[in-house]
N, C-alpha and C positions, 0 to 999 in steps of 0.2 A: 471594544474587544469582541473576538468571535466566542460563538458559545460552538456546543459539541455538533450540533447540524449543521451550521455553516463550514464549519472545521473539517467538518468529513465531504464536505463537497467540495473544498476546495485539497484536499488529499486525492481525492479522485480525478477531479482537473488537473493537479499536479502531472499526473500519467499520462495526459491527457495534450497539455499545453503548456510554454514557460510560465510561469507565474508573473506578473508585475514585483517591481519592488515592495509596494505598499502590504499585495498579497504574503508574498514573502516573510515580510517581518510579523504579520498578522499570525500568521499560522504557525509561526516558530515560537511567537508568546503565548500562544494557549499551549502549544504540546511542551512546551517547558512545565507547566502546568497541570497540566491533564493525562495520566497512566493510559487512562483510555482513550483517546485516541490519536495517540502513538502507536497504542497497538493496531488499532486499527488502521494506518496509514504503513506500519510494519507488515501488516497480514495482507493486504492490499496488493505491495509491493511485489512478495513473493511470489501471490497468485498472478498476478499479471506474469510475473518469470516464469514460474509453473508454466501458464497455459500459451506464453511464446513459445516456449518450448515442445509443449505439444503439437502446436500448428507449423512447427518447424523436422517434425519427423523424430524427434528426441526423447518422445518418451521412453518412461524405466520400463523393461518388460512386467511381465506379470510374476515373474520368481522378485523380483526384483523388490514390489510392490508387498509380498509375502508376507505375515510377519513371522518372528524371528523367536525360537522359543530360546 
């Protein structure tokens, strides 16, 4: 079984590259398991979205960014 280092690199590879089957089942038995790093493969995800989006011309302006009383 992977412990939480392994886990999170192969989260990051995830983004990265298909995974193998083996990888696969590996990494979905620890986050079945592990609050943390699902968030971490959750927060990962986003940023990657996030910052495609950035390099794509899509950022929120700066009102946008605001915050909001």
């Amino acid at each position: 079984m992977l412990n939480c280092k392994e886990t999170t690199e192969l989260c990051s590879q995830e983004l990265e590259r298909a995974l193998g089957i083996g990888e696969q089942l590996s990494l979905h038995l620890h986050l079945m398991m592990c609050s943390g790093c699902t968030n971490f493969r959750k927060q990962a995800k986003m940023l990657r979205e996030v910052m495609g989006r950035y390099a794509d011309g899509q950022a929120p302006s700066a009102e946008e960014d605001a915050p909001r009383d």
